[in-house]
Structure formats: structure tokens, C-alpha cells
LOSEFI-354678 format. One record per residue (C-alpha): x, y, z; residue in one letter. Coordinates in steps of 0.05 Angstrom, whole numbers, plus 5000, padded with zeros to 4 digits. Layout:
N
XYZA...
***
This chain:
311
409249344879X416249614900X422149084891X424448964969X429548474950X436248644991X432749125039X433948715095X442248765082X446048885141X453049285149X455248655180X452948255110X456548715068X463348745117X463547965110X463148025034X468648505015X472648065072X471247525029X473647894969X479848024978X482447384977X476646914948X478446345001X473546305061X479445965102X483146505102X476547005103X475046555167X481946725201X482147425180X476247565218X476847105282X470046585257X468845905230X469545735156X462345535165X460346215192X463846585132X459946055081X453246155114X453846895120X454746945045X450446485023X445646795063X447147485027X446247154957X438546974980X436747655006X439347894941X436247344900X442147214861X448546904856X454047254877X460646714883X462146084847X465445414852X471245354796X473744664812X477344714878X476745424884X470645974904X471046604859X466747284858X461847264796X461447984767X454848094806X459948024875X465048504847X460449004832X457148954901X464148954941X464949594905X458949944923X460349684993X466649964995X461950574987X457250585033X462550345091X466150875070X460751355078X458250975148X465751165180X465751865146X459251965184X461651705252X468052115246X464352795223X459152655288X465352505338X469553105312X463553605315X462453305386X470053505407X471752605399X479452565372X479652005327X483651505376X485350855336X487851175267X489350675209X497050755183X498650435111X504750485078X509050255027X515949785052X521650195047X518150855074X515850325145X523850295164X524350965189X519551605160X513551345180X515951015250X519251755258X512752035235X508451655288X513351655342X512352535338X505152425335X505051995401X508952475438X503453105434X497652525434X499351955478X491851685481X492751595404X493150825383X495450605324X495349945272X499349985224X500649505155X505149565093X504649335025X506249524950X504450304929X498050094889X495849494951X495950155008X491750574958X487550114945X486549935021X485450735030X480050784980X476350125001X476450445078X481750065107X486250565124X485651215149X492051455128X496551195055X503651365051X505651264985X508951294917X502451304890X497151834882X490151704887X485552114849X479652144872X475952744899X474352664972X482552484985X486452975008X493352724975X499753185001X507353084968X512052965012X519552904992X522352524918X527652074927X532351664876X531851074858X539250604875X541149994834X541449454878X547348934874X550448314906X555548624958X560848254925X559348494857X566048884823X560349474805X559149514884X565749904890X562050444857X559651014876X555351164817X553650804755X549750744690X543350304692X545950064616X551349764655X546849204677X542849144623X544948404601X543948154680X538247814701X533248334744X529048074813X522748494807X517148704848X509748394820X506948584761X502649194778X506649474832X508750254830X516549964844X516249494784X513550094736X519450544764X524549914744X522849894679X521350604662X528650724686X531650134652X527250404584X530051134600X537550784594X535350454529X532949694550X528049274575X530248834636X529848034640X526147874694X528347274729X523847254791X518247664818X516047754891X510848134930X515448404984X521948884970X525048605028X525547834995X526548244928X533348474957X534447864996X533447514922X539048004901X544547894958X544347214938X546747294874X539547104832X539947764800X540348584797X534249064817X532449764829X529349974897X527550644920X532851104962X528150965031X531450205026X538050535052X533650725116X537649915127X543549505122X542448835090X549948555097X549148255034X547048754981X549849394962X544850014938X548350504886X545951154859X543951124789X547351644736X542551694677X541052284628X534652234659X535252114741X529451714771X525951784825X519651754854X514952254894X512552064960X506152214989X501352175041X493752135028X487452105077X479852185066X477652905071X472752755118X478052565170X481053225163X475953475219X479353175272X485353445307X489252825307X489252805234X490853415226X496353375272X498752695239X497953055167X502453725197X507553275221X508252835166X509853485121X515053675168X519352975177X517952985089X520853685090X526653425136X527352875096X527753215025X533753665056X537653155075X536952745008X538753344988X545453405010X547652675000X545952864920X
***
């Protein structure tokens, strides 16, 4: 006799459980999504029956996935995926434009490329809506390939296959200092210059901590990281008052902050990063993607000719 455990799984059941996932806490699942706590709790503990096994556990005061969970948000991630990709591809065929388009995107490129960006795409589709959120480089892939945005702009590439993933401009990466600092009257300077200061950093595992300290090992040290944080802007907040030194990427200058000063970085080696934007393939058959995708390339061409001549 065929195994019909889990047949009866729902979209709806597997929606609640990568909501679940990504943050383990069913308070915050609960506000995320507009329910009860008890809702969230039932509706996964009803999943875990269907399935016929476990798929969270209590560790003292907290809930966390078991391994049997993380592999199922996965293949959810999947088949959601594949659900919108089929919605999209019947719309577009049917002459539907894609009207509520998903917009993630790293800090520093939210303060003026992408607002440009979407402001251009507005003007030539004014029916368009869209929702926009911004995180670290590796958070907005990783909300791209788990089908929560439409649209990634980033200073990371994803590489999977059914992405289409388009470079944009490169830009430098600028020290950042306390305004007041005597190197602030600079226009240029070595990163060895700062290598006995204490360093604010982004979060382990974000794309603007790895270009900190590949530049600070291209100038011959490894920084002393005094603080982390999950958001550039309290990074260079953390720097204008006084805590420390960091390196932020050229967009940052898209803003003033009246108490930090961002100079360009002369190393044998320059860094920089490459920006890009990245959207499922399947999205590509509607004309407001393709419009968004044209127009990005053209404000990242823009963009890369005016870095240009400030260099």
C-alpha cells in the first residue's frame, strides 16, 4: 500500500512553516503574518501530524527547527517558488503585467539608485506597485532565492540557474572616520594607516564585512573588531561617535551623516565591489520586468560614469 502520509499538505501549511523559519519564535511568526501565536502553534503542529514526524523542538525557553524542518522549509522554498513561476508564466502569456513587483536591496544602494531606479519605472507604468525591503548582500539573496523578492539588488551574485543575474556598476570602497578625526582632512589614504584602531563591522557573514577584511588583508592586517551590527547605517552611526574606524561601500556617500567622514582608500590593490541586480528567469516574461531590468542597466550605466569621473 502507497505511503499517503503528507498528501493532504496545503500551500497554506507550508507558507506558515518557512514563516516560522526564519526566525524560530512564533511571536514574532504570529505578527509577521497578522494571526494569533496560537494559530501559528496549531498550524505547525498540525503539519508535524500530517507528516508523522517531528519537525520543531523546545530547547529550554526557545522553539528551534529539527533537521527534518530545515530540510522541508527548503523544499518549500521550492515548490512556492515554482507555484508563483507558474502564476506569472499563465498571467504574462495572458497579456497580465506583473503589478505588485517585490524590490530587495542592499542599504547603501536604497538611498538613491534604486529609489532613482523605481521612480523611472513608475513614470512609463503608473499601475505598478511596489514593496520594497533592505538588508545585508547575502539576507536579499537569500530572500530572492526563497521567493520573497522578485527583484535583488546586490553585491552579491547568486548562482543558481533559473536567475537571471546582470552587473551593474563597481564602486570603491571609502574608509569611514569620526568627522573630527586629523585623517578626515584627507583626501585619500592608506588602509595601513588605521590598522592599530579599533574597526565597527557589519555581522559575521555579510558581503560588507568580507570586503572589510579582504581590504584590510590586501594592506597587510587583520582588523580588531570592536562591535558588530546588522545595519550599515548604526555601523556608521557607531563610527561618528568615536567607537571605532570602518569601511563602507562608495553608495554610503548617496548621504551626509554630520558626524562621519567617508575617504577614498589608496591601496596597491583598490577595492571595490560589483553591483548587481538579479530576478528569476521566469519573471522575465513580463513587460514590467523587463522594463524594470532595462532601466536598472541604464541608471547602473549612469551611475558607473559618474564614479567614474570623481576617480
Amino acid at each position: 500500500m502507497d505511503d499517503i502520509s503528507g498528501r493532504d499538505i496545503t500551500f497554506a501549511d507550508l507558507e506558515m512553516l518557512v514563516a516560522f523559519a526564519r526566525t524560530e519564535h512564533f511571536g514574532n511568526t504570529a505578527g509577521e503574518l497578522g494571526v494569533s501565536v496560537a494559530t501559528v502553534q496549531r498550524a505547525i503542529r498540525s503539519l508535524e501530524r500530517k507528516l508523522g514526524i517531528p519537525l520543531i523542538e523546545q530547547a529550554g525557553r526557545r522553539v528551534r527547527m529539527l533537521r527534518a524542518g530545515t530540510v522541508l522549509v527548503r523544499e518549500a522554498n521550492a515548490v512556492l517558488r515554482a507555484r508563483r513561476d507558474a502564476i506569472d508564466s499563465t498571467l504574462a502569456d495572458a497579456g497580465h503585467p506583473q503589478r505588485l513587483l517585490r524590490i530587495a536591496h542592499t542599504f547603501s544602494l536604497g538611498l538613491g539608485f534604486v529609489p532613482g531606479v523605481l521612480a523611472e519605472v513608475l513614470a512609463s507604468h503608473p499601475g505598478l506597485r511596489f514593496r520594497s525591503w533592505e538588508g545585508s548582500a547575502t539576507d536579499v539573496v537569500a530572500a530572492l532565492l526563497r521567493g520573497e523578492a522578485d527583484f535583488a539588488f546586490t553585491s552579491v551574485s547568486p548562482s543558481e540557474q533559473d536567475f537571471v543575474v546582470e552587473p551593474l556598476f563597481t564602486e570603491s570602497l571609502l574608509l569611514a572616520l569620526p568627522a573630527e578625526d586629523p585623517l578626515a582632512k584627507l583626501d585619500s589614504v592608506p588602509l595601513s594607516a588605521v590598522r592599530e584602531r579599533p574597526f565597527v563591522a557589519m555581522e559575521l557573514g555579510s558581503s560588507s564585512r568580507a570586503h572589510m577584511v579582504n581590504a584590510c588583508a590586501r594592506a597587510g592586517f587583520v582588523p580588531r573588531i570592536t562591535i558588530e551590527g546588522n545595519d550599515l547605517f548604526v555601523v556608521e552611526s557607531m563610527v561618528g561617535a568615536g567607537i571605532g574606524v570602518s569601511v563602507v561601500p562608495e553608495g554610503m556617500t548617496d548621504h551626509q551623516h554630520p558626524r562621519v567622514a567617508r575617504i577614498r582608500i589608496v591601496d596597491p590593490a583598490p577595492a571595490g565591489r560589483i553591483v548587481f541586480v538579479a530576478y528569476p528567469r521566469a519573471g522575465a516574461q513580463h513587460q514590467s520586468v523587463r522594463d524594470l531590468a532595462r532601466i536598472a542597466r541604464e541608471h547602473g550605466r549612469r551611475r558607473q560614469e559618474s564614479l567614474q569621473k570623481l576617480q
